[in-house]
N, C-alpha and C positions, 0 to 999 in steps of 0.2 A: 647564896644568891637566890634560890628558890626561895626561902622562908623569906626575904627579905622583900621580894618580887610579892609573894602573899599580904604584904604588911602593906601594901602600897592600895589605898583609898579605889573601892569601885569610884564608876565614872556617876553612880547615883549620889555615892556619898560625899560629892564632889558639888554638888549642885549647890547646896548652901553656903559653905564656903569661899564658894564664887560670887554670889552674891553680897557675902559680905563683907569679901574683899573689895566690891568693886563700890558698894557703898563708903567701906571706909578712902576710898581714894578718890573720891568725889565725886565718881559717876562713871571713870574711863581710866583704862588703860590699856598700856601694850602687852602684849602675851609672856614676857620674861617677866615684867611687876606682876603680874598678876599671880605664876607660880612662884616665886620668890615670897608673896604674900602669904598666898596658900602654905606653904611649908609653915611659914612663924605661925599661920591661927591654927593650922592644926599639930606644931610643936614635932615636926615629924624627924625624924634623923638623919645623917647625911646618906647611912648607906641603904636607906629607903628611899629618898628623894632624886639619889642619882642613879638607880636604878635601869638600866639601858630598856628603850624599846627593842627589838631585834637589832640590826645590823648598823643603823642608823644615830645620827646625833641628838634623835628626839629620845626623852625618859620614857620612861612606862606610866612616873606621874603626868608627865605634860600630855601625852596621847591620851590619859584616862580624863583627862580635863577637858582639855578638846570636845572629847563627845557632848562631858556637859555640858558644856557652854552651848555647842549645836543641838541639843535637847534644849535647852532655856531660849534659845533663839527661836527654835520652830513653836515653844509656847507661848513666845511673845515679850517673854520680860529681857532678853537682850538684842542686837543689832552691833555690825562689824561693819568697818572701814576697809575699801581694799588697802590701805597702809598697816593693816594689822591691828588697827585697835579697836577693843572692844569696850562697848557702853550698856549702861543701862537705858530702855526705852523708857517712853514716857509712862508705862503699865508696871516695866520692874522698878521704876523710882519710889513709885506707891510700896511696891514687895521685898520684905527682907526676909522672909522665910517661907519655903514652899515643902509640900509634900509630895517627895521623889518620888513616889508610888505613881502618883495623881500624874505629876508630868510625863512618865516614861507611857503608862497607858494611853496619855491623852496623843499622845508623839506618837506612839505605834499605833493609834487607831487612823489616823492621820496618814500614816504612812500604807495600812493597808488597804483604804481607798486610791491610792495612786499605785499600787501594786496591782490592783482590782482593776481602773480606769486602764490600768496597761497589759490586763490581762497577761500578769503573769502570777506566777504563785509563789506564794510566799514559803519560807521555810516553817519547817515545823519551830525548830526552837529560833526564834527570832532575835537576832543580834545585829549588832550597826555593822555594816559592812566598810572597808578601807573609804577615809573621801577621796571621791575622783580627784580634786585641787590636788592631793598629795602625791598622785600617782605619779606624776612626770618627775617628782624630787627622786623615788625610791629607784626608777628606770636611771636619773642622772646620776645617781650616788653608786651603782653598779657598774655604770661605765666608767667614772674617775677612781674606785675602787681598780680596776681594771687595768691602769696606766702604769706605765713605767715609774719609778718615782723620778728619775728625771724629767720626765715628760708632763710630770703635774707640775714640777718645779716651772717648766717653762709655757704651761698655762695661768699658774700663779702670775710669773712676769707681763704675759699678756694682760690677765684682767689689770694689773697695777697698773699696763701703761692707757688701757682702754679709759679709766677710771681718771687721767689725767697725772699719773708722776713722769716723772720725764727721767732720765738717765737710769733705766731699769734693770740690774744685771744680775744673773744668778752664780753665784760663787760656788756653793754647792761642797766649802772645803770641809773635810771630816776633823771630829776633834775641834770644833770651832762653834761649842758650845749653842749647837742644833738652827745657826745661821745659816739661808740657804741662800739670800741676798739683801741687796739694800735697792733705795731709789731716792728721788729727791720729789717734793709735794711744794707744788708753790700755790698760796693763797693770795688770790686776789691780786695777782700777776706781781705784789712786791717781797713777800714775805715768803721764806722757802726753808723746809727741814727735812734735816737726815732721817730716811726711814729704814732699817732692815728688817727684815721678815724671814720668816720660816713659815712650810708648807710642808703638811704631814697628812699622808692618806692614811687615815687611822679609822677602824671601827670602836664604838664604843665613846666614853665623854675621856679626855686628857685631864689629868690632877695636877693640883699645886705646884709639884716640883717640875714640873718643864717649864713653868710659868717661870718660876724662881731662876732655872740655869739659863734660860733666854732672854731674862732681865739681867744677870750677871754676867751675859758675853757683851748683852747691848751698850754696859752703861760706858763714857768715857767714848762711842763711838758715832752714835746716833743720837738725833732729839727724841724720836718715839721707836715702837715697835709694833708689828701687827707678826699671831698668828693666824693663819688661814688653816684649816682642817674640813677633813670630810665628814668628821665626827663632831662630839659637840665636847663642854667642859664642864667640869661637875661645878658646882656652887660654890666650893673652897678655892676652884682654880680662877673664877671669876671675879672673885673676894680678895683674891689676893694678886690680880690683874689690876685691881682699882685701889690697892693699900693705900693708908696715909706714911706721908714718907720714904714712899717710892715712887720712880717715876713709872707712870702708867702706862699700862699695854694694852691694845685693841685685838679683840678676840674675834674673828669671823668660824662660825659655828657652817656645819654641812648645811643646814637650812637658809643662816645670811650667805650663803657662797651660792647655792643654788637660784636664790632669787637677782643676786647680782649679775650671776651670767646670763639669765633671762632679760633681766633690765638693757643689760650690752648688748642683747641678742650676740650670747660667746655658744655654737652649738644648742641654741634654744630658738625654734620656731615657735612663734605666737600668731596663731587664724583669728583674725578677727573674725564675728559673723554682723555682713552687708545688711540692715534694716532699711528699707525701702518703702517708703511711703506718699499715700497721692496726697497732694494740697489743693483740695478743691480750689477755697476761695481766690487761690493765687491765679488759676485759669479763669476764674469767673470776673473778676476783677481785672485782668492783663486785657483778653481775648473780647471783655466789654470794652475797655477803652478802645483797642483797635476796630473794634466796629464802630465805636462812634467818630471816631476821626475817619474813615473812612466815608461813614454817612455825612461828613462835614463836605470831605473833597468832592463828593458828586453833586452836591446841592451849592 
């Protein structure tokens, strides 16, 4: 695991890559195409691409990526949607190759005038510190790590029925080829399918074969399948979630669970921050008209 963890691409060596994955996809895309990409151009192997970051469903590849893309962002040649995807700017469209040297200085000199402006100090060896965005994912995946597995079983039910299924039950029986319940999804108030699911508080990504024996308890039972985890799945188990020739199954990774129970507000507070501002002209404009109507009714 260690040599293989070694094998996995700094976040510098990652910078072109990204570039020219995101060039070959026309300009944009979501953060799975993007590593999915990354792996083909750099021909990398399964068991260095799935790779775990610590405890969590992100890899150690897709963290290392992360940074670079937020180093190409702060140098200007990318820009991110809050839906997750990321583009080339109108400066990286011109750029398909840069000098990682050149951007990580030009990023850290950058960064220590706002270390500077906020008086504080910097470390001696300077390294990108966790991003804040992530931090409430690692707090919530410790508490759902933390649960009964019944108890996540019957937050799973929750979010299904928040999410709109209707008749959502957890069966929960053993031996019943890692089924933990079913629900019904109706589209577009005519159209409605059998769904069962399974929900597994697991550290680390899930491989192929749960895929495989949750697809062979489902079929003849349900029209789809979703598993739910707090972990995430390696690229074999994804690949073969979408096989030709099988029916397909929806994978919600600890990252899509996370942002869905945020979305639900399921145990996720979101503070907005109030921006208040004056509108001169709107007074100068309102406050004149009633002076002049007024100078109208005394004359």
């Amino acid at each position: 695991m260690v040599e293989s963890r070694n094998r996995v691409p700094t976040f510098s060596k990652l910078m072109n890559p990204t570039l020219r994955v995101l060039h070959k996809l026309g300009g944009s895309a979501s953060i799975p195409e993007l590593i999915d990409e990354i792996v083909l151009d750099l021909q990398l192997p399964e068991e260095v691409a799935d790779v775990a970051h610590g405890e969590g469903s992100q890899t150690e590849l897709a963290y290392r990526a992360a940074w670079a893309r937020t180093y190409l962002k702060t140098f200007g040649l990318l820009e991110n949607s809050e839906r997750g995807v990321w583009a080339l700017s109108a400066e990286g469209q011109k750029v398909k190759k840069v000098n990682a040297r050149e951007v990580v200085r030009m990023v850290q000199k950058k960064q220590r005038k706002v270390l500077n402006t906020l008086e504080v100090t910097e470390p001696d060896n300077f390294s990108p510190e966790e991003d804040p965005e992530l931090d409430w994912k690692g707090k919530l995946l410790q508490v759902l790590l933390a649960l009964e597995p019944s108890a996540f079983e019957r937050l799973c039910q929750r979010l299904l029925r928040e999410a709109g299924f209707i008749e959502v039950e957890v069966t929960g029986r053993s031996g019943d080829g890692g089924i933990d319940g079913h629900g019904t999804i109706r589209i577009g108030g005519l159209i409605s399918f059998n769904v069962l699911f399974q929900s597994k508080r697991y550290r680390g990504n899930i491989g192929p074969d749960v895929v495989r024996d949750f697809r062979g308890a489902m079929i003849g039972r349900a029209d789809k399948g979703i598993i739910i985890t707090t972990g995430g799945f390696t690229r074999e188990a994804r690949r073969e979630a979408t096989r030709d020739g099988a029916p397909p199954l929806d994978l919600m990774d600890g990252d899509l669970l996370a942002e869905k129970l945020k979305e639900l507000r399921m145990g996720i507070s979101v503070r907005m921050v109030e921006t208040v501002e004056v509108n001169q002209s709107w007074f100068e404009r309102y406050c004149q008209k009633l002076w002049k109507g007024k100078r109208g009714n005394v004359s």
